[in-house]
N, CA and C of each residue as an Amber inpcrd file, in Angstrom:
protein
   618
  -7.2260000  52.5130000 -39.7010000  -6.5000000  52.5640000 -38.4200000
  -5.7390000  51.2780000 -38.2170000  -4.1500000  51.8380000 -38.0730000
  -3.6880000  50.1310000 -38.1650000  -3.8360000  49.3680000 -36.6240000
  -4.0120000  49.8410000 -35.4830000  -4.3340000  48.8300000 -34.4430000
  -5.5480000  48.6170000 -33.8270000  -6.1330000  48.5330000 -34.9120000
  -7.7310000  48.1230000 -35.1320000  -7.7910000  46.4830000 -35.0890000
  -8.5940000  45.7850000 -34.8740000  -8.3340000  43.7110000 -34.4890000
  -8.7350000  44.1560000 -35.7730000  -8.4050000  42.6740000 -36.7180000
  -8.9550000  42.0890000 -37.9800000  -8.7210000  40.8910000 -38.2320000
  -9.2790000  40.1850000 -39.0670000  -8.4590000  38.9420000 -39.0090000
  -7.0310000  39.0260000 -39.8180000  -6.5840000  40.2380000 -40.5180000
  -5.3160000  39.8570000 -40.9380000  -4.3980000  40.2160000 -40.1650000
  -4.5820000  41.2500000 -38.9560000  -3.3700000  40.9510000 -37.1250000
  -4.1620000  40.1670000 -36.2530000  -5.3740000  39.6700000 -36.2830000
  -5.4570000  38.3400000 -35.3710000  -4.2140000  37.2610000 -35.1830000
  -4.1560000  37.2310000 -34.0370000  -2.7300000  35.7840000 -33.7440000
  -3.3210000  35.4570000 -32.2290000  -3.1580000  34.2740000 -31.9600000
  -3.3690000  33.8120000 -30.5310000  -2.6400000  34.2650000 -29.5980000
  -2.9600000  33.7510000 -28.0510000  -2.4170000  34.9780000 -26.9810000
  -1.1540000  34.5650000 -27.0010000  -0.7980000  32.5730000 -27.1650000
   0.1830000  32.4680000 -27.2310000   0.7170000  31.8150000 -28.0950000
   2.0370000  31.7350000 -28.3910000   2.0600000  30.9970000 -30.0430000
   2.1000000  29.8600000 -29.7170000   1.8850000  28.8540000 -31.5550000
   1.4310000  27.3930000 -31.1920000   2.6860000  26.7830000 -31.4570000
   2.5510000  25.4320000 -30.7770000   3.4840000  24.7050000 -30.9110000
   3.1350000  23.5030000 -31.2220000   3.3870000  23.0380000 -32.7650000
   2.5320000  21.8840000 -32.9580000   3.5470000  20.8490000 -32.3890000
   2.8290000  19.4720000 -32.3810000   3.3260000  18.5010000 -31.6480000
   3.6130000  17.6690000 -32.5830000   4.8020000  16.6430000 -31.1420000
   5.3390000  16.2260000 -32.1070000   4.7010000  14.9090000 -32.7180000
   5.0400000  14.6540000 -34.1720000   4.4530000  13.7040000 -35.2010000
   5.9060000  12.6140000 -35.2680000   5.7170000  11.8050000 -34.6730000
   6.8980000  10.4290000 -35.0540000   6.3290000   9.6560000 -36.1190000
   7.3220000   9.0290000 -36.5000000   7.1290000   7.8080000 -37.4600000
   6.8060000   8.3410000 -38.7710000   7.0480000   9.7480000 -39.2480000
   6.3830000   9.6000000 -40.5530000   7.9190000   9.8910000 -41.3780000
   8.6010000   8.7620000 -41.3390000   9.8300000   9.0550000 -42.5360000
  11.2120000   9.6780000 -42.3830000  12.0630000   9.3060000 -42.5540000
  13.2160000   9.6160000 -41.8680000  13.7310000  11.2950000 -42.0510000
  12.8790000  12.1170000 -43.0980000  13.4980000  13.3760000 -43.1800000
  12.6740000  14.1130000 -42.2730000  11.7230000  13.7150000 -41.7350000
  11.1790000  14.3990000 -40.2930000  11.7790000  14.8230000 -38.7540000
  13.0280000  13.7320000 -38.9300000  13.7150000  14.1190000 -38.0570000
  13.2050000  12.8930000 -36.5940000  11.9080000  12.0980000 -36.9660000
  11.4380000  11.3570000 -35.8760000  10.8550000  10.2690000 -36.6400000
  11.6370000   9.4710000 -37.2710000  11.0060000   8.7150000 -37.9820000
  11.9340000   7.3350000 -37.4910000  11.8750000   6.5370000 -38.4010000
  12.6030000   4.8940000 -38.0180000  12.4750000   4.4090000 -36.9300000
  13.2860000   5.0610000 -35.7160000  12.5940000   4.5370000 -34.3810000
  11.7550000   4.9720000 -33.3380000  11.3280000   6.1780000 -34.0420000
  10.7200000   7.1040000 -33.5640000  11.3090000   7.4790000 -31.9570000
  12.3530000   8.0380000 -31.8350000  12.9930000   8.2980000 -30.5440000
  13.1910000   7.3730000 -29.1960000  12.8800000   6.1580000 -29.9830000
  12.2500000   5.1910000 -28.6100000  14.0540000   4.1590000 -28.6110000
  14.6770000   4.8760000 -29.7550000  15.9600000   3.7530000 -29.6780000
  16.0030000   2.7040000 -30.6780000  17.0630000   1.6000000 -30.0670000
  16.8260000   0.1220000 -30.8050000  16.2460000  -0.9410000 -29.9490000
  15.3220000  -1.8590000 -29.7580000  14.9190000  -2.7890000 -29.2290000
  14.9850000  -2.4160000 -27.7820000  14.8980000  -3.9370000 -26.9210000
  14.7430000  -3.5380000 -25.9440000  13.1560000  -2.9650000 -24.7840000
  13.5350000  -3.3130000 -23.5850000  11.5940000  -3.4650000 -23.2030000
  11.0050000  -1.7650000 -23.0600000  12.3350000  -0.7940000 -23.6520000
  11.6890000   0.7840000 -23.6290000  11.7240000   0.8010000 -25.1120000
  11.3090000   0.2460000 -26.3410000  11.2820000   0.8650000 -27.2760000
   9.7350000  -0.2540000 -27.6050000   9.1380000  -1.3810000 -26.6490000
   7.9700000  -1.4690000 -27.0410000   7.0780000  -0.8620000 -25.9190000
   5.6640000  -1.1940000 -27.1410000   4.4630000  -0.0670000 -26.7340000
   4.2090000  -0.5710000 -24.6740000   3.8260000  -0.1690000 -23.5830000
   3.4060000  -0.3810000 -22.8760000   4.3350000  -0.1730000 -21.8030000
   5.3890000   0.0840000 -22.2250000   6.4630000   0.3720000 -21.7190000
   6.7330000   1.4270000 -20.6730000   6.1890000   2.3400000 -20.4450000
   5.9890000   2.9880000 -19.7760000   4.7690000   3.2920000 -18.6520000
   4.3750000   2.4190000 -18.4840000   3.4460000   2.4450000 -17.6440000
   3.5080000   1.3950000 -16.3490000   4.8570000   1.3650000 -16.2040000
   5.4070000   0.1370000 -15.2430000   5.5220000   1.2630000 -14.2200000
   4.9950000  -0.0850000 -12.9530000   4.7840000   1.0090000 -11.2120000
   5.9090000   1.5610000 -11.1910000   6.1250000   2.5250000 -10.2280000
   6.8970000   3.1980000  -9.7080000   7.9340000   2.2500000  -8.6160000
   9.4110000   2.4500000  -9.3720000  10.3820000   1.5550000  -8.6790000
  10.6340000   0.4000000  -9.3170000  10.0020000   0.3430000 -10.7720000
  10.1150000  -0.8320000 -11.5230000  11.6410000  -0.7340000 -12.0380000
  12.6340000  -2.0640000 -11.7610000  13.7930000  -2.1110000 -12.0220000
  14.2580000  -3.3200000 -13.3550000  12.8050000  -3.4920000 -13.9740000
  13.2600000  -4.4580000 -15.1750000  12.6610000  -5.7960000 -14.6960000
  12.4400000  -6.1010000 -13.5960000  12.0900000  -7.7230000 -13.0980000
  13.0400000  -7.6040000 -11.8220000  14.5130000  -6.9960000 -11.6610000
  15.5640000  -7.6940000 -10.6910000  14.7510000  -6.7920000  -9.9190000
  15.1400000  -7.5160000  -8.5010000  14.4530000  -7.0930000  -7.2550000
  14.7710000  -5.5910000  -6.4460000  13.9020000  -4.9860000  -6.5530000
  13.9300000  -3.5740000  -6.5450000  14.4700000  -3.1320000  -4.7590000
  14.9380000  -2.0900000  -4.9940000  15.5740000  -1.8060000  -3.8390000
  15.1180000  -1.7410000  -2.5790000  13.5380000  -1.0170000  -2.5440000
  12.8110000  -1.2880000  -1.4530000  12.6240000  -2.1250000  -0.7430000
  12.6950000  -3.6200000  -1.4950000  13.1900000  -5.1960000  -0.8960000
  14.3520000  -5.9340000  -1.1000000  15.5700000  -5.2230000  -1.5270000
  16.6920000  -5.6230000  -1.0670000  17.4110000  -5.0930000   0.4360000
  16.4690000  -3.9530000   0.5940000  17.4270000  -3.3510000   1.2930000
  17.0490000  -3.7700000   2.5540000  17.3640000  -4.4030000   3.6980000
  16.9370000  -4.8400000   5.7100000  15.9150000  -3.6210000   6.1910000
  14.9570000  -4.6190000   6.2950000  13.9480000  -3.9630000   7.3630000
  13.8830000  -3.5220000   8.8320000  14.5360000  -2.2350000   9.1200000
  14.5320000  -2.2280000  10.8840000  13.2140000  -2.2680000  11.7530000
  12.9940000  -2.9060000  12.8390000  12.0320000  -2.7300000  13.6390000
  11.6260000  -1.7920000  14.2820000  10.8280000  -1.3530000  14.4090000
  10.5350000  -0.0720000  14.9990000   9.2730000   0.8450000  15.1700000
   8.7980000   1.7980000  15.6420000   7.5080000   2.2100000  15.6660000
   6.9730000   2.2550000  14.1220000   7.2420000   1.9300000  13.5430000
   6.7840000   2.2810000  12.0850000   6.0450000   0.5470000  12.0940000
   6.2360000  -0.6820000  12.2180000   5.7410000  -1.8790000  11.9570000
   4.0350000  -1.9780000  12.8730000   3.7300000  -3.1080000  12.2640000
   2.5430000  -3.6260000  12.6530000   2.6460000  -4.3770000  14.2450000
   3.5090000  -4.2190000  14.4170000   3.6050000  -5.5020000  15.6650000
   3.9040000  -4.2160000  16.7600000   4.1740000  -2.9860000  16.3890000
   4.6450000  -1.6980000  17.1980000   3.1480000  -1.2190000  17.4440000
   1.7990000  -1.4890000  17.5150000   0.4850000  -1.2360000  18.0950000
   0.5420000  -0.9250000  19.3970000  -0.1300000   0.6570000  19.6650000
  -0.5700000   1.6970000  18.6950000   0.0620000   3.0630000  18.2630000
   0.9850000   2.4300000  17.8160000   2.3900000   3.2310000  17.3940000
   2.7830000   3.2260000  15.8490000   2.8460000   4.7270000  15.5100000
   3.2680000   4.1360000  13.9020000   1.8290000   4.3330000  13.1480000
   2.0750000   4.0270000  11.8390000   0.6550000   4.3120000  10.9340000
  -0.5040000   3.3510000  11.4360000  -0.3420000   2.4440000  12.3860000
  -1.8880000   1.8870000  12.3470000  -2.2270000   2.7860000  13.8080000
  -1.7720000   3.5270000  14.6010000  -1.9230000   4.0530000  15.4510000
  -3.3940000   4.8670000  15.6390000  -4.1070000   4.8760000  16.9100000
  -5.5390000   5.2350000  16.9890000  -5.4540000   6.5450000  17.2130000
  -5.7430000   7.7520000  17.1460000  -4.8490000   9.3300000  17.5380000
  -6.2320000   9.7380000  18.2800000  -5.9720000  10.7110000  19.4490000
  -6.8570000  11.5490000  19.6920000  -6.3980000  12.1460000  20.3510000
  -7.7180000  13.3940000  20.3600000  -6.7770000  14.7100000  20.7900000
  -6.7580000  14.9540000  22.5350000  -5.4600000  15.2790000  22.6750000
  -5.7260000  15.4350000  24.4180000  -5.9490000  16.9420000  24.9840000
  -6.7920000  16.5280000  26.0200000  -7.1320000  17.7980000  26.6000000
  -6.6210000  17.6170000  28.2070000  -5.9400000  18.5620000  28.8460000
  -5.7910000  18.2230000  30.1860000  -6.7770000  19.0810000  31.0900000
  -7.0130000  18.1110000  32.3780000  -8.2910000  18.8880000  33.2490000
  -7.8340000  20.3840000  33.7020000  -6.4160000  20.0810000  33.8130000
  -6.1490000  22.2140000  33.9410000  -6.5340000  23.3290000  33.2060000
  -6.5290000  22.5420000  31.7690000  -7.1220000  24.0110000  30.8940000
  -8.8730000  23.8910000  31.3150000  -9.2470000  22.7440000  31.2990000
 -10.6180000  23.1340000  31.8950000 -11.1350000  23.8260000  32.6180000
 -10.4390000  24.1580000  33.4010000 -10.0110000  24.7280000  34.8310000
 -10.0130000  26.4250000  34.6490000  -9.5560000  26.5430000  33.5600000
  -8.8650000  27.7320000  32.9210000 -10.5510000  28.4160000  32.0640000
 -10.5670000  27.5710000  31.0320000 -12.0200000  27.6450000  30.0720000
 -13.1230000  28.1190000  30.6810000 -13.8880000  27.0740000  31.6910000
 -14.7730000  26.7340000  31.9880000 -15.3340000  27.2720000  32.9640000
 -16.6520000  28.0140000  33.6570000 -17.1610000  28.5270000  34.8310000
 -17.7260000  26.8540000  35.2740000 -17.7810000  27.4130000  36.7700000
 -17.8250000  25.6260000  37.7210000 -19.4780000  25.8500000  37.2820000
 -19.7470000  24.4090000  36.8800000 -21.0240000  23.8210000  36.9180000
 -21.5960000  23.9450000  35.1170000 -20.0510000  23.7510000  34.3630000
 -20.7570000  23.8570000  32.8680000 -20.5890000  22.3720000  32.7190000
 -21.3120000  22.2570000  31.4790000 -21.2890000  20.5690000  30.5450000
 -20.6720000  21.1210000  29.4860000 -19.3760000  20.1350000  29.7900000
 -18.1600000  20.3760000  28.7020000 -18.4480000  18.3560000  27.5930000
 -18.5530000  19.7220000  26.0330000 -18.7330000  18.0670000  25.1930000
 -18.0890000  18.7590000  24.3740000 -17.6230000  17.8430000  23.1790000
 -16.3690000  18.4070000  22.1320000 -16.8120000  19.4070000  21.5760000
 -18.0750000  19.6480000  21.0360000 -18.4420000  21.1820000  20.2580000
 -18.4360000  22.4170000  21.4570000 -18.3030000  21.7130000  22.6180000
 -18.0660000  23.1250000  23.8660000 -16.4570000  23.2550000  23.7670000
 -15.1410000  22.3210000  23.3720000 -13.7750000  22.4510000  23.3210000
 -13.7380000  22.7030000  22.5210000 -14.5370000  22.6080000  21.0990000
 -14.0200000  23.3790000  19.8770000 -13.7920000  24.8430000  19.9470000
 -15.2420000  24.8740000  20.2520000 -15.6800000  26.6830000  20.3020000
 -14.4110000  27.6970000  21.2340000 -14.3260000  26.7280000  22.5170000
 -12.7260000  27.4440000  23.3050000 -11.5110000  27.6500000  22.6630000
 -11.7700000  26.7700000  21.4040000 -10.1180000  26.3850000  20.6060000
  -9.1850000  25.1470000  21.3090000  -9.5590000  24.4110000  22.6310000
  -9.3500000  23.5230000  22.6810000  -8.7300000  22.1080000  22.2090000
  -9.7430000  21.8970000  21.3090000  -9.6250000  20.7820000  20.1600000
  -9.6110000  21.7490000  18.6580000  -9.0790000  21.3170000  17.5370000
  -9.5530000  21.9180000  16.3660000 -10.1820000  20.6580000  16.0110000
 -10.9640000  19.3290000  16.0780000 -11.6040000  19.0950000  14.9130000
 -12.7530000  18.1760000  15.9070000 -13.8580000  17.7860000  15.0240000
 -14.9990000  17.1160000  16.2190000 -14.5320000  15.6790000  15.8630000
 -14.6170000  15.4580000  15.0780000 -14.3150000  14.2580000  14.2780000
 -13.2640000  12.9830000  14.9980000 -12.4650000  13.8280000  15.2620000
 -11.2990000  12.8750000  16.0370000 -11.8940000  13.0020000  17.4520000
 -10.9450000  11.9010000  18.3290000 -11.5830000  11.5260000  19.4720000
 -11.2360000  12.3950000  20.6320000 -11.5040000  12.7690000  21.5000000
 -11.3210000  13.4330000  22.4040000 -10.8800000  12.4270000  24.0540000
  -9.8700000  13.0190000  24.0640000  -9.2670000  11.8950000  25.5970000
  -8.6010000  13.2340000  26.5460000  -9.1820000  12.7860000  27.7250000
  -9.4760000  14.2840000  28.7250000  -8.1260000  13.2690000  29.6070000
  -6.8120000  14.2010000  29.9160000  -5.6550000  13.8580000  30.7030000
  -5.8250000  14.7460000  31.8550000  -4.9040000  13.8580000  33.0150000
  -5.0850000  14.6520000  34.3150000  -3.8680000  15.4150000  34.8260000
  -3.2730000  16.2780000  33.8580000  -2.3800000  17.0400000  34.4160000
  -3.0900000  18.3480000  34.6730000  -2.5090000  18.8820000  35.7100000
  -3.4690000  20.2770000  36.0340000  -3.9980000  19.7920000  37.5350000
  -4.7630000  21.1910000  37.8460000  -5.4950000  21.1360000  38.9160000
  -6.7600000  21.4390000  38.8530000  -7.5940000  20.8760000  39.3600000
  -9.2690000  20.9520000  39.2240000 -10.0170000  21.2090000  40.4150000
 -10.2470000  22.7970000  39.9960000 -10.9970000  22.7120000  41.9350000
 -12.9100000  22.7560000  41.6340000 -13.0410000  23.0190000  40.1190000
 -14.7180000  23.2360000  39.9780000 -14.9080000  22.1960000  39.7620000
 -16.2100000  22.1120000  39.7900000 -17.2820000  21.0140000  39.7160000
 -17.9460000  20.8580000  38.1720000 -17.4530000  20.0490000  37.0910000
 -17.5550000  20.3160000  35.7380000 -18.0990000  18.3870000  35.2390000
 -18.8990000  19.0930000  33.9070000 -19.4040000  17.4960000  33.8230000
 -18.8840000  17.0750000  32.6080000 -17.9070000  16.4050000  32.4700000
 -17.3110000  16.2900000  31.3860000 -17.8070000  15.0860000  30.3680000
 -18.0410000  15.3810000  28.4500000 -18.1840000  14.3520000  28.1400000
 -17.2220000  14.2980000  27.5300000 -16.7470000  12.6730000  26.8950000
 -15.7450000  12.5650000  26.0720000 -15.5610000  11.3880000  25.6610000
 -14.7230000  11.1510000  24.6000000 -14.7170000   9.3890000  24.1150000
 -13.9820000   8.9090000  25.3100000 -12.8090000   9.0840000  25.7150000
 -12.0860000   8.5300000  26.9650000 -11.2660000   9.3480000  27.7690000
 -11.2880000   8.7080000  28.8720000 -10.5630000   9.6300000  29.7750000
  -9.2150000   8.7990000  30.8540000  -8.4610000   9.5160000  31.3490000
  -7.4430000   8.5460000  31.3910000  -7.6880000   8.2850000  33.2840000
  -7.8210000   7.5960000  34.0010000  -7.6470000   7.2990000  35.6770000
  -6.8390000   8.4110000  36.4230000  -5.8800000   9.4330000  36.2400000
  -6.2030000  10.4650000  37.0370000  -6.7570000  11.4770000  36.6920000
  -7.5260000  11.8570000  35.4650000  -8.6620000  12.4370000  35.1790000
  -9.8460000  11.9530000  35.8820000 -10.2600000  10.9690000  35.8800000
 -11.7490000  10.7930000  36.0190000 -11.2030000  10.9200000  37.6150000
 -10.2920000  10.5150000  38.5820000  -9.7670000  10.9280000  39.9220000
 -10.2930000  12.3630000  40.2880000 -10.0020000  12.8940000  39.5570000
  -9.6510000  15.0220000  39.8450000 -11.0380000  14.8940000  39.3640000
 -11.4670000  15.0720000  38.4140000 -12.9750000  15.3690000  37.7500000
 -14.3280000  15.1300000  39.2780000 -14.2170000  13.6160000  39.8410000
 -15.1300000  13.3330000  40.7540000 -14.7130000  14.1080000  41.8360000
 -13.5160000  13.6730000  42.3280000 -12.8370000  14.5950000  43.3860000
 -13.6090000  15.5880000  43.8500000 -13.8600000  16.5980000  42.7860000
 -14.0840000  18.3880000  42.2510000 -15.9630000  18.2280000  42.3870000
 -16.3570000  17.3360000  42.6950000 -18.0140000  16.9110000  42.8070000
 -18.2060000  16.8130000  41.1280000 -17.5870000  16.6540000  39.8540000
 -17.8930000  16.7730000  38.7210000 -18.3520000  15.5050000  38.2640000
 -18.7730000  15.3990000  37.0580000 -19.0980000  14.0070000  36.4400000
 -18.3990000  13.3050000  35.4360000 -18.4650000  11.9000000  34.9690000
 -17.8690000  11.9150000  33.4630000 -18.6920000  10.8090000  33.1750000
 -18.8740000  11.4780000  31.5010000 -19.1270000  10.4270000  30.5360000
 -18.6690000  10.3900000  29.4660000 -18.5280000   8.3750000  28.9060000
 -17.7420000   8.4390000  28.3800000 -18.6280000   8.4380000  27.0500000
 -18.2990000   8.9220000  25.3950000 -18.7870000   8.7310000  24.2910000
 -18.5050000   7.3120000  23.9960000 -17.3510000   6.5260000  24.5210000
 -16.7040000   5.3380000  23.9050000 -16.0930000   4.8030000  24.6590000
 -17.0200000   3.0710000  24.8900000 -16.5520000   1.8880000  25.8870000
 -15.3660000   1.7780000  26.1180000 -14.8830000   1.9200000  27.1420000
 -13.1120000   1.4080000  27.1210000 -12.8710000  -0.1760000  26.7510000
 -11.5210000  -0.1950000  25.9240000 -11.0480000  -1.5040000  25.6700000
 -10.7160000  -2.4310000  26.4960000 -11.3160000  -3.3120000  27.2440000
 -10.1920000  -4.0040000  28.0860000  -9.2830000  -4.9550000  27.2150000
  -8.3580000  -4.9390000  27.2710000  -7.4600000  -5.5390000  26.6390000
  -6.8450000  -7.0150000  27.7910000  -6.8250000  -8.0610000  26.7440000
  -7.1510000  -9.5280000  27.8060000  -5.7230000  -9.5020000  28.0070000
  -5.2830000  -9.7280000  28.8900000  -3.6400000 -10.3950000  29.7000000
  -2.8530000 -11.5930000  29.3900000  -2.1400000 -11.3290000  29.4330000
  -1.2770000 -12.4200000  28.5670000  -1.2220000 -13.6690000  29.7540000
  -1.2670000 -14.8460000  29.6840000  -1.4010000 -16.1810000  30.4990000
   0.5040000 -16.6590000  30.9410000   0.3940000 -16.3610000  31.8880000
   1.8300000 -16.9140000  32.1310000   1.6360000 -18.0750000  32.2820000
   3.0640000 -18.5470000  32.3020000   2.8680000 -20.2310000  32.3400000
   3.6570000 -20.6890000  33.6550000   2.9230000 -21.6950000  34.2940000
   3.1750000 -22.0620000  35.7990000   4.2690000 -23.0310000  35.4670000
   5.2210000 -23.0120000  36.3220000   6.4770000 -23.9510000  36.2840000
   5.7580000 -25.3210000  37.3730000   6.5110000 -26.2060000  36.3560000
   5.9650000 -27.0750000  37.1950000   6.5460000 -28.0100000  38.6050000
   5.5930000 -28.4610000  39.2750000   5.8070000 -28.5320000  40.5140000
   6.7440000 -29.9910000  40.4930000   8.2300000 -29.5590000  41.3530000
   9.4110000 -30.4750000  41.6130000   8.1990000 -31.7090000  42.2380000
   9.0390000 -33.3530000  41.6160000   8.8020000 -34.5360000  41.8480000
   9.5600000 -34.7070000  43.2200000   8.7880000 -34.9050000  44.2570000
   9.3090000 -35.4310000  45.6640000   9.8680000 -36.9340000  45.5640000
  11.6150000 -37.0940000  45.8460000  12.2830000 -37.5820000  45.6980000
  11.9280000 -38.9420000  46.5780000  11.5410000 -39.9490000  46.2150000
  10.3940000 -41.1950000  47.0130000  11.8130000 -42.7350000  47.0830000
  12.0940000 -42.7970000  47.8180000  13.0230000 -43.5310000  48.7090000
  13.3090000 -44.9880000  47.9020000  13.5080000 -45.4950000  47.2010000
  12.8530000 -47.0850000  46.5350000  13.1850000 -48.2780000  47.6940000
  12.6830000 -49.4990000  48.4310000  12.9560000 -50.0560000  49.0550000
  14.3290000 -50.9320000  48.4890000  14.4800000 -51.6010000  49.7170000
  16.3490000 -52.0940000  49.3040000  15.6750000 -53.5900000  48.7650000
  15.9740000 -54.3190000  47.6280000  15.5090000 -55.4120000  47.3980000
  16.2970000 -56.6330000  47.8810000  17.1220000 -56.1950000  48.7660000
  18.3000000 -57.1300000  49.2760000  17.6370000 -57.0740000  50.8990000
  17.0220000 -56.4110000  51.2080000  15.9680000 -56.4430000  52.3850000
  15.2260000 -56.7840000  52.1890000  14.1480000 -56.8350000  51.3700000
  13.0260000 -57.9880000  51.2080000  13.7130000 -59.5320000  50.8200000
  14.4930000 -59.4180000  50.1530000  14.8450000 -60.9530000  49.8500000
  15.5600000 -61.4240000  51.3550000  16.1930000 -61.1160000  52.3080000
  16.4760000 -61.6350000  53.7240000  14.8980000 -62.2420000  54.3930000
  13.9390000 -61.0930000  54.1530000  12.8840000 -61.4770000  55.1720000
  11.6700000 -62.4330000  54.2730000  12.1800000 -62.4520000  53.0660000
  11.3400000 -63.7780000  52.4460000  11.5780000 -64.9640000  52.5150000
  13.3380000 -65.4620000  52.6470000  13.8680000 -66.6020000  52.4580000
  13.7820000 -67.2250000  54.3500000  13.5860000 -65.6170000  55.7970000
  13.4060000 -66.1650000  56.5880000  12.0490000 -67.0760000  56.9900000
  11.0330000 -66.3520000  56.6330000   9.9390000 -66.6760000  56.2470000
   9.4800000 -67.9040000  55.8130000  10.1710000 -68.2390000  54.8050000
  10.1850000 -69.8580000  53.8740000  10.6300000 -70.8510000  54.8530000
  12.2640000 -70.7470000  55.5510000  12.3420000 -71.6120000  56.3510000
  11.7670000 -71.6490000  57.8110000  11.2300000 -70.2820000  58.3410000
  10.3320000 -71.0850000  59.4320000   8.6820000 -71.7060000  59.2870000
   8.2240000 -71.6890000  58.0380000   7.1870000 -72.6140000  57.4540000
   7.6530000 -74.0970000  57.2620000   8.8140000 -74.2930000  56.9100000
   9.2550000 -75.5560000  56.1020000   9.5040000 -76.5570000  57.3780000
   8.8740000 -78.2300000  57.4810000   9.3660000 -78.7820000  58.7330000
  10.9560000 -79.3790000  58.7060000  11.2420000 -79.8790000  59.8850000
  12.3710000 -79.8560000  59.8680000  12.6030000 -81.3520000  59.9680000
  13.4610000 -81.5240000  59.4130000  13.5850000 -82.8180000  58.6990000
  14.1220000 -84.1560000  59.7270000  13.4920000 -84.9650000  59.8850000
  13.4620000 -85.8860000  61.1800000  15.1850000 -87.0760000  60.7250000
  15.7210000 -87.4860000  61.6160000  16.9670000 -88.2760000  61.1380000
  16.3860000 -89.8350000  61.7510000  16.4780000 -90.4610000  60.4070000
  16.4940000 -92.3510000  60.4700000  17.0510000 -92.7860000  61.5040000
């Protein structure tokens, strides 16, 4: 039976492709410089394993080119990649979720669909209206949240101390020199020289 397997129609699923062999002799077709060229820092070994954006040594474009300022820098805190993220919830959907007198904590906003993840922080905002009485926990909450929340007879706690962040020191201008009169020295010298001659006696005539 000819489409019976054997090993003389055995063949692999896909055909082979042997690889390629450099350097062995110029009738190979990859021999002398083995495809790498003439000289030069791409035809020695190691050569290819230079970072990404490597321009030879001259200064690569990423630092030629002006840096704009902007939410993207370090000095733009907490804005930009060093930025702290969490997820907001406003007290209206609570409002919406929640029967008055539950304890709302992030695995109770997950389960609503609320939040999708526990992990990140949870920061409860006060847009909305809050008329139940709900005990909210959460890493932070913003001042007209925790407003509406008590308001409503509700509670809050927080998972995570708030930052106070210290104030910058202005600097006091300093206080104007009161403009101080100097005495006339042509007035003291009148009332010194009067002085001298009514001490001095007066000189008797021969």
């Amino acid at each position: 039976m000819s489409d019976e397997l054997n090993l003389s129609n055995l063949s692999p699923a896909q055909p082979r492709k042997d690889r390629k062999r450099v350097g062995r002799g110029l009738g190979s077709g990859k021999g002398r410089y083995s495809g790498r060229g003439i000289k030069g820092q791409k035809s020695r070994s190691g050569s290819h394993k230079m970072p990404v954006g490597f321009e030879g040594g001259q200064m690569p474009i990423d630092m030629r080119t002006p840096k704009l300022r902007g939410n993207t820098s370090v000095d733009a805190m907490p804005i930009g990649p060093f930025r702290t993220y969490s997820q907001p919830v406003n007290v209206g959907a609570l409002e919406e979720r929640f029967d008055a007198g539950a304890e709302i904590t992030p695995e109770s906003l997950r389960a609503v669909g609320l939040i999708s993840k526990i992990s990140v922080d949870v920061k409860v905002l006060g847009e909305g209206e809050l008329t139940k009485m709900l005990s909210v926990t959460a890493h932070s909450f913003s001042k007209t949240a925790v407003e509406k929340i008590e308001a409503a007879g509700g509670t809050v706690t927080r998972l995570r101390e708030p930052v106070e962040r210290k104030r910058k020191k202005k600097h006091k201008a300093a206080a104007p020199v009161a403009d101080v009169d100097e005495p006339e020295v042509e007035a003291e010298e009148s009332e010194a020289a009067a002085e001298q001659e009514a001490t001095e006696p007066e000189a008797t005539e021969d």
